[in-house]
N, C-alpha and C positions, 0 to 999 in steps of 0.2 A: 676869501672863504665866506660862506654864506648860511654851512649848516651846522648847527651847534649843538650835537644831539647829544641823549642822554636817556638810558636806559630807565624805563619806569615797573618793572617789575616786581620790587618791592611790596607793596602795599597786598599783593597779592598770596603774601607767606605768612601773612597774620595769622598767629595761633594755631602754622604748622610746626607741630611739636618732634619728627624726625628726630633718632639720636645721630641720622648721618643725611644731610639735606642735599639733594639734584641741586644747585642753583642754574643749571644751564638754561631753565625753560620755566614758566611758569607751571606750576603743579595742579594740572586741570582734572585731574584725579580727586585733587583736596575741593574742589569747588563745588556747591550743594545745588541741585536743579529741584529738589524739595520744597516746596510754595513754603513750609515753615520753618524751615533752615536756611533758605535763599536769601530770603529779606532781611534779616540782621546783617548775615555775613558779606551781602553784595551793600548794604548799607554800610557798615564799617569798611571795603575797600571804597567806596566813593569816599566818604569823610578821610579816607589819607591820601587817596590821590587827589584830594583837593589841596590837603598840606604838603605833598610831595610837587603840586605843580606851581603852588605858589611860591614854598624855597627855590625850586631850579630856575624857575621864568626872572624872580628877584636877584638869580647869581647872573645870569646872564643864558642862559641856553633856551634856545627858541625851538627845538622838537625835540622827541621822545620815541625809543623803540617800544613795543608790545608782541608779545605772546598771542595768536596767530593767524595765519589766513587758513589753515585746517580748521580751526575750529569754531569759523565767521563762515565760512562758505560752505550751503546745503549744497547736495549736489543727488541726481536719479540715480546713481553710481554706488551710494552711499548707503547704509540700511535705515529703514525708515526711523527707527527708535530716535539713532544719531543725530538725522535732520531735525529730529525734536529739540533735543540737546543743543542743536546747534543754535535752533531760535530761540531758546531762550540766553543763550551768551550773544546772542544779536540785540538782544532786548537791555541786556546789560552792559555792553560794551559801548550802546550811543549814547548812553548818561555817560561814561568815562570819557568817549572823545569828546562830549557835552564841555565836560570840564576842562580839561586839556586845552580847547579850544577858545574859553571865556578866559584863559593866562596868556594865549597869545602861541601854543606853543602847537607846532605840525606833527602829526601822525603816522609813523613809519611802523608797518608791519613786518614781522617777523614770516620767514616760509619756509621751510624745511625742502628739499626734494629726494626724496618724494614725502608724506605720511599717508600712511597706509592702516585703510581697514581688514579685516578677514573680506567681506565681499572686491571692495576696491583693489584689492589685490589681486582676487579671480578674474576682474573686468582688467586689468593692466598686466598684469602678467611681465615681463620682461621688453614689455614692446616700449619702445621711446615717440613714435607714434599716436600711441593709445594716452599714453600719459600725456604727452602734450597737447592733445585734446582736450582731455580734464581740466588740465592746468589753466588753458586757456579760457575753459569754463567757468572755472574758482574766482582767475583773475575779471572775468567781467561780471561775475555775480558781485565781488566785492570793489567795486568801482560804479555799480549802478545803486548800490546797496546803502553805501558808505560815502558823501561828500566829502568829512573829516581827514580823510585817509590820501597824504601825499604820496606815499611812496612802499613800496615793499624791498624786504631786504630779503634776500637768494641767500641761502647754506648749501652748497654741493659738496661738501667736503667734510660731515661731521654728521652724527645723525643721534636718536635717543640711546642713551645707557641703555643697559641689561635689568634696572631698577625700574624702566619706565613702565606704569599701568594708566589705561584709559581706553579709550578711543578709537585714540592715533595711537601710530610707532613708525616713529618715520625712520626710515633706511635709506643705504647709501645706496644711489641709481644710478648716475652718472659715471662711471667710468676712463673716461676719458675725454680729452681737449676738444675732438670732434664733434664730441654730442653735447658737453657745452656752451659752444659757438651756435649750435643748433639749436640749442633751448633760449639761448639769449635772440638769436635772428628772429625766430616765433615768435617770442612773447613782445619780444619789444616795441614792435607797432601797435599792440594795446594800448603801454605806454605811453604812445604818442600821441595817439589818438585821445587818450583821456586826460592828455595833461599829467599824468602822475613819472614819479622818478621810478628808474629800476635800479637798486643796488644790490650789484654780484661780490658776495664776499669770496676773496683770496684761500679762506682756514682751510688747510687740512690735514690731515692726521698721517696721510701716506698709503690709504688706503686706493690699490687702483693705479691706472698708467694718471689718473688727473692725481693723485695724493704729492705731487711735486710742483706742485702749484705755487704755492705759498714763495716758492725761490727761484726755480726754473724758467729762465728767460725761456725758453723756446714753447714750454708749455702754454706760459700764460701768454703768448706771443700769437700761437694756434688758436686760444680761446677767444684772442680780440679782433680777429682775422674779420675784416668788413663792417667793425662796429665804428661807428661815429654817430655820435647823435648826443644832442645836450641832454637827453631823458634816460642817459648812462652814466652812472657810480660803478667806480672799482672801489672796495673798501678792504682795508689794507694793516693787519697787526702791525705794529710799528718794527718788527724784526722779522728772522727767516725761521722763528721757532715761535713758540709760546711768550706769553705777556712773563717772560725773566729780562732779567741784569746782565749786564754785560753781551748786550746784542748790539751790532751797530746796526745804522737803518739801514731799511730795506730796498736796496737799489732801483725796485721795478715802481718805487715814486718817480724816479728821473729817468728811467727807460721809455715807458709808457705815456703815452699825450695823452688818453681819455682823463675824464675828468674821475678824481681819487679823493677818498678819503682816508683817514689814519685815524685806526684805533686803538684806543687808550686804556689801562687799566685801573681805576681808581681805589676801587676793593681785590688787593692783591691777595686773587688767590690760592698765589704761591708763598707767599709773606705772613701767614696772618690774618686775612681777612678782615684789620681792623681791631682784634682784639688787642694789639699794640702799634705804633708807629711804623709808617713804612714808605716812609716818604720819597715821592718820585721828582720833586722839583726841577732838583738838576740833572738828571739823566734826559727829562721832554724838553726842559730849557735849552739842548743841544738838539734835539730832532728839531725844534722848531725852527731854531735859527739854520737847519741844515736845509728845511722845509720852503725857506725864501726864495731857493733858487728850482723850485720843482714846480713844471707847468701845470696849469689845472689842476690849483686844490679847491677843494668842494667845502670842506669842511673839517670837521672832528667825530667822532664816535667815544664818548666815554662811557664805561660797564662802573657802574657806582654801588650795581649791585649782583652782577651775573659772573656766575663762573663758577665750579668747582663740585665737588661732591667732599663736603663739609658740611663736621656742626654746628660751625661757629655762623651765629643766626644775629649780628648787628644788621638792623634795615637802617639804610641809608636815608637821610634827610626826614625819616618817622621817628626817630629815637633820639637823646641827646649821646650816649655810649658811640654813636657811628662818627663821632668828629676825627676820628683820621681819615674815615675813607672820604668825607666829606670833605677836609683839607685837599686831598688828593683832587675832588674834582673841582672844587674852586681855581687852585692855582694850575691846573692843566687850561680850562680855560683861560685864564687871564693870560698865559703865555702864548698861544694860539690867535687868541680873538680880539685880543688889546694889545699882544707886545709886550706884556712887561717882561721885566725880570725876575729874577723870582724872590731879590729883596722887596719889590713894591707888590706882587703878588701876599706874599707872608704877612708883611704890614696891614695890607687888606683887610686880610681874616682876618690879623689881631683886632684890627677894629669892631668885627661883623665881633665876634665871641666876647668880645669885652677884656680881652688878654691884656694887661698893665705893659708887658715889655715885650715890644716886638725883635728886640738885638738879641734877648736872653730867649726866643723862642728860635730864630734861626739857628744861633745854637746850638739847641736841642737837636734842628732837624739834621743839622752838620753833623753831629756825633751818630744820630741815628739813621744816617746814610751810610758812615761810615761801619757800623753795627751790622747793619742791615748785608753790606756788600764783603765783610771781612768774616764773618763768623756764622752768619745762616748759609752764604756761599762760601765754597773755597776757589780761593780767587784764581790760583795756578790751573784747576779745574775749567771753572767760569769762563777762562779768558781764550781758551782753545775754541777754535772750530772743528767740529768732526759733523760727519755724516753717516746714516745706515741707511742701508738702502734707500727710501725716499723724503726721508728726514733728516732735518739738522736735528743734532742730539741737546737734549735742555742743557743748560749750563746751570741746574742746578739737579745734582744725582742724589742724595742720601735724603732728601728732604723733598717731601708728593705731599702737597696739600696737608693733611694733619698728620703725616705720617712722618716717623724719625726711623730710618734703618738704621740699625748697627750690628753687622753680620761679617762672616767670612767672605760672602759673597764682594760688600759693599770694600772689604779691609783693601781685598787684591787687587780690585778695581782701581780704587783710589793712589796704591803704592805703584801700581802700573803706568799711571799717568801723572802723578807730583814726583818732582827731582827735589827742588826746595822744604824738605818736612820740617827741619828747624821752623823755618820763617810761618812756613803756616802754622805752626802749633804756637808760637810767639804771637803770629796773629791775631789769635782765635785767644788767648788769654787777657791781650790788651783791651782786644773788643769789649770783655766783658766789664772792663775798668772802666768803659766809658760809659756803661748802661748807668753804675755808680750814679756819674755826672748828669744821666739826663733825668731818673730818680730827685735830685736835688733840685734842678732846676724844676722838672713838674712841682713840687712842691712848693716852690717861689713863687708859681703863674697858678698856681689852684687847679693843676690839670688832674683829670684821674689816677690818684696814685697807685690805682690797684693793678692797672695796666702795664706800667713801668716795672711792677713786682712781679708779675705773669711775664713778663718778656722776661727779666731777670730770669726767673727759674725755668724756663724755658731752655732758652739763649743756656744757662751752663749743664745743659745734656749736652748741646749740641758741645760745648767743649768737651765735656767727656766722652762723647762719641768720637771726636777726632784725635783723643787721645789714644782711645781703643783703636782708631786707623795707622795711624804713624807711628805708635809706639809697638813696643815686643809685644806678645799677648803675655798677660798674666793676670793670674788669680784676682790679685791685687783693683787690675784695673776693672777685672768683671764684677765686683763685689761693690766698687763703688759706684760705678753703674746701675747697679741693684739696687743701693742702699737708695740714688737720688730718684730714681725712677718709680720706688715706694713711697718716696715723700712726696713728689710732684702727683701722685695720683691723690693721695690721702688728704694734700691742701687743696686738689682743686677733683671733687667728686663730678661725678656727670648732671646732677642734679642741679649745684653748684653753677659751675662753669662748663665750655665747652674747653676741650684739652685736647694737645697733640698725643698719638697713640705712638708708643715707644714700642717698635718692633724689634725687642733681640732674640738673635739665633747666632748661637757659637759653633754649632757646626762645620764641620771643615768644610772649605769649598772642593767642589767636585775638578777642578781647575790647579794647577799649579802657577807660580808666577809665571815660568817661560811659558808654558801652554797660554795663559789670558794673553801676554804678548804678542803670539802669532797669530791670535785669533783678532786679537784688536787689527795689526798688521790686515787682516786676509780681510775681516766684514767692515771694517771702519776706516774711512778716509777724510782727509783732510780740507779736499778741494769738491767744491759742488759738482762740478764733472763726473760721467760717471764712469768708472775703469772698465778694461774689457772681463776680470773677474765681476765686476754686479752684473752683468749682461750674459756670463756664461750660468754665476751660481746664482748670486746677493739678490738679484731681481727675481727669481722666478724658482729653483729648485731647493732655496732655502724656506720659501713660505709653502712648498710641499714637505717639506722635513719638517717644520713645523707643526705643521695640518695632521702629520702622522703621529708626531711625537704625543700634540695633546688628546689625541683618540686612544693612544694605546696606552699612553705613562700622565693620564695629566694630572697625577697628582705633586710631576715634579715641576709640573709651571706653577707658582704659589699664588692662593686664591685672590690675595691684593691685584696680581695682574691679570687673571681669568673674570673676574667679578666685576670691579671695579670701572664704572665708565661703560664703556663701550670694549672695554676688554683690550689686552695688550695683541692679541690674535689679527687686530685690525690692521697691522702696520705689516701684519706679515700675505694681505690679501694682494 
């Protein structure tokens, strides 16, 4: 392994004040092209990304991703204003790789395909063609433009939220494995020619015959069909879902010969974001040592700071509050790029932070793995493989970023798929006895105690939520629900803290238990394959049943999954 990268987006959200923040992208909306607002604000991100490149180059990481080649490359295509705009983020962007570069640290660009303006869309239109023309335009404007600049990193499988305002809006174009292969065949002798890397990321969401990417031997098999070349990256989430628990890796490491990368999640955010402990030591401790035997690994990708549509706003390596997501990225490298374990890893930090006990910090992290995996997940849950249509399904369901369901919906689901309800509700009560113990210990090592008391109050909705899951419904349980739900808002105000949002609805579900049964039965399976039912319905007449339902009724799709992201509508394209 060679590349040791590490997202530098951060510095970029200073004194974005959002009650719910995009981290997928940097907020180029929030950036001022104002000669009298420019200069402070593009002054203060150089002064962190000087401090953000000096911690990461001193932990060990040698490049950094960046936010974008849309908005570095002017293009005739594009409307003249924009080309304005553009030159001045050209003007500010060489002082960043300025700096970047005096740490020692390479340059990899972030590229959406497509982003699109109102004009650029009139001149592309649905042609692959057309766009690969531009594309190939973009790419040698910012190669003759930019020295700093190793590499560009490809998204075909994701694209901007429904919150995005700017510029760009970049959309999903690609469609499937053919045109793919196609976009990589094009552009890649750029690549070669310039010396620069191309890395094609795996992500995606399931949108399209390519949304089966991320698992799909044959898919990604068609997409690699005639690539060889050392100036190719496949980069690769570490499982065949989202950066969750209880994924094992992702086979198409050891399928695939091109050369791969594996990425990491250090600000979990599905966990927290850092506002408490979320330690991944020993879950990457096993991908790595699984990692020895996979040909052509390239490197690592860890997100320290990217992910999620949350408010919880710790910046990573600018603040002293971000030391867990900062833990997470310390010891993900150490176990990749040195080998350690992730006792000598641990040890490490304790030195770097000044920590007195590094045995009483392992610990800590032991219990808070165990916390982490017994009572934010349910583990009888968790430990399932299913699949809908072109997705594995998360192994974490009641719990979306800062959101906590507790609903009828969520109750029948859950009774539908746990046999064991004793054991998890034992589970989920122990859990909470251990938060106790890690409470004590931060207190012994001088770590943030306030964090520990935020996960506590946190951490015991979600037991009451699972008791509102497995137990009878009654009065009783909805009231104390209420009652912690009023407390938990009341100690931590939005002004205050950022706070997970407690979604309940008691409403009965529109489903009975045997009805969710055959219905899991008929759209949900077990095995990646896919049955001759998704080929007759699952694939193709359910995401027109869909398409109708939310035109004519959509106020029974709830607006967390119309709104939110990119919209739950994607998975059904």
């Amino acid at each position: 392994m060679d590349i040791f990268l590490i997202d530098a987006i951060g510095p970029f959200f200073r004194g974005y004040t959002k009650q719910r923040i995009n981290w997928s992208k940097i907020p180029f909306q929030h950036l001022k092209t104002d000669p009298d607002q420019r200069r402070p604000q593009f002054n203060q991100i150089a002064r962190d990304m000087e401090l953000f490149a000096k911690r990461v180059s001193a932990v060990g990481y040698n490049a950094v991703s960046l936010d974008d080649v849309a908005h570095l490359a002017p293009d005739e295509w594009l409307e003249a204003e924009i080309n304005i705009t553009i030159g001045i983020f050209q003007e500010e962007y060489r002082r960043l790789f300025s700096i970047l570069q005096s740490y020692g640290l390479r340059v990899y660009l972030t590229m959406d395909i497509l982003s699109f303006t109102p004009l650029l869309k009139s001149m592309i239109g649905t042609s692959l063609g057309r766009a690969l023309q531009f594309l190939k335009r973009q790419l040698e404007t910012i190669f003759t433009t930019f020295d700093a600049i190793d590499g560009i990193i490809f998204r075909i499988g994701e694209c901007d939220g429904h919150d995005v305002r700017g510029d760009f809006k970049s959309e999903l174009f690609l469609r499937n494995a053919a045109e793919v292969n196609r976009l990589i065949r094009e552009l890649l002798p750029l690549f070669e020619i310039h010396n620069r890397t191309m890395i094609l990321r795996t992500w995606t969401i399931g949108a399209y015959r390519i949304g089966d990417l991320v698992w799909h031997r044959d898919t990604t098999a068609r997409v690699l069909r005639g690539i060889d070349s050392p100036r190719f990256i496949l980069s690769m989430k570490y499982g065949e879902s989202d950066f969750f628990r209880y994924l094992p890796l992702n086979n198409h490491f050891f399928t695939f010969k091109v050369r791969k990368i594996i990425e990491l999640q250090a600000r979990r955010e599905y966990e927290g974001c850092g506002e408490f402990p979320s330690f991944v030591g020993w879950d990457y401790h096993q991908y790595a040592q699984q990692l020895k035997h996979a040909e052509n690994m390239a490197g690592i990708s860890v997100w320290c700071q990217t992910g999620g549509w949350v408010p919880f706003n710790r910046l990573s390596y600018l603040e002293p509050l971000a030391i867990w997501n900062e833990l997470n990225s310390y010891v993900s490298l150490k176990l990749f790029k040195d080998g350690w374990s992730v006792e000598q890893a641990v040890a490490s930090y304790c030195l770097e932070i000044n920590c007195p006990d590094s045995g009483a910090m392992l610990e800590l992290l032991k219990l808070d793995d165990s916390v982490i995996k017994e009572l934010l997940y349910i583990k009888e849950v968790a430990q399932k493989k299913l699949f809908f249509r072109r997705v594995r399904i998360p192994s974490l369901l009641t719990v979306y970023w800062n959101n906590i369901f507790i609903n009828h919906s969520s109750k029948i689901i859950l009774l539908a798929l746990v046999k064991n309800r004793e054991e998890t509700l034992r589970e989920g009560e122990e859990a909470l006895r251990k938060i106790k113990r890690m409470k004590e210990i931060a207190r012994e090592l001088n770590l943030p105690e306030e964090d520990f008391e935020y996960m506590e109050d946190t951490f015991k909705l979600l037991a009451l939520a699972r008791r509102f899951y497995f137990l009878p419904d009654s009065e009783e349980e909805r009231a104390a629900i209420k009652k912690a739900k009023l407390r938990y808002k009341k100690r931590y105000p939005r002004s205050f803290r950022p706070r997970y949002r407690i979604k309940t609805n008691y409403t009965p579900a529109p489903l009975s238990m045997n009805q969710l049964r055959l219905l899991i039965r008929f759209a949900v399976r077990s095995k990646r394959g896919y049955r001759i039912v998704d080929y007759l319905f699952t694939l193709h007449l359910l995401g027109t049943c869909y398409r109708m339902l939310a035109w004519v009724h959509p106020s029974m799709i709830p607006k967390f999954a119309r709104k939110q992201a990119m919209g739950i509508g994607t998975i059904f394209r």
